[in-house]
C-alpha positions in Angstrom: 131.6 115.1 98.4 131.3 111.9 96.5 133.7 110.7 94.2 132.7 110.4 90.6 132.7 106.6 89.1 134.6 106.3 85.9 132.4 105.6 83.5 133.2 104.3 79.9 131.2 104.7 77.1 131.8 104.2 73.7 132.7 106.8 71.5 130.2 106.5 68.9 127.2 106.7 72.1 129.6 109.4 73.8 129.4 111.1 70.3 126.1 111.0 70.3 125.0 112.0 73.2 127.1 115.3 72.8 125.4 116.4 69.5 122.1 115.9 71.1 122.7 117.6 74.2 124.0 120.5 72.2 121.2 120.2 69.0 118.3 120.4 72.4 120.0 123.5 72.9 119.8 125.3 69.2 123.2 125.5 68.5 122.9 125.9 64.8 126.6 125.8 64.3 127.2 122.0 64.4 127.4 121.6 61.0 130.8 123.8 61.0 132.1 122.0 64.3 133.6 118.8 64.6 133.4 116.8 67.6 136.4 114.0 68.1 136.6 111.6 70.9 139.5 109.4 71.6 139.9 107.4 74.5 138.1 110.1 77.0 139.2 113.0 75.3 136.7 115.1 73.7 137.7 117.5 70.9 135.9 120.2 69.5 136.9 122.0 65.9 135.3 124.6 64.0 133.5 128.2 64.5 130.8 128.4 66.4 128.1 131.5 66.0 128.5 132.9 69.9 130.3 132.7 73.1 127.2 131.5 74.4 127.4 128.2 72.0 131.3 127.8 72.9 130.1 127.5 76.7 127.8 125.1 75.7 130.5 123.1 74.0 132.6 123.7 77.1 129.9 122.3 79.1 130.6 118.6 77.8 133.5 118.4 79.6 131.0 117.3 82.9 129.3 114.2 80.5 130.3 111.2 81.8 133.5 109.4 79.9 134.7 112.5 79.1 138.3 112.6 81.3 139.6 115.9 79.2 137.9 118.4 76.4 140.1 120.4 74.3 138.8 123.6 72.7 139.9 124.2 69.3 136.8 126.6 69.0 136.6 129.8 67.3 133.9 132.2 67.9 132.7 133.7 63.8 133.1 137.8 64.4 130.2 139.8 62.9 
C-alpha cells in the first residue's frame, strides 16, 4: 500500500475545491452549511436536506490537505 504524500493547500483553494465537489453533486443545502478549514482541519456546520448529502460532506475528509473533518452536521427532519 502506498503512503499518502502530505499535501498542503491553501485554505481558500481547499475551500474551494470542497464546495465544488459537493455543488457537482446537487447538494442544494450549501447555502445553510458552513465549511471552515483551519490548518488541515475541515469543519462542516449547518443542516443539510439528507443523510445522503451528510455522506457527501463526510466524503471530504479523503481530499487532499484535509488531516481531520469534524461533523457538526444536522440532518433537517421532514
Amino acid at each position: 500500500m502506498r503512503k499518502q504524500e502530505k499535501v498542503d493547500l491553501g485554505p481558500s483553494t481547499l475551500k474551494r475545491r470542497v464546495f465544488f465537489f459537493l455543488a457537482q453533486r446537487g447538494i442544494f443545502s450549501l447555502s445553510r452549511i458552513s465549511i471552515e478549514i483551519e490548518g488541515g482541519r475541515l469543519t462542516f456546520r449547518g443542516t443539510v436536506r439528507s443523510f445522503y448529502e451528510r455522506q457527501l460532506c463526510l466524503a471530504c475528509r479523503r481530499f487532499p490537505g484535509v488531516e481531520e473533518l469534524v461533523d457538526e452536521l444536522e440532518v433537517e427532519v421532514r
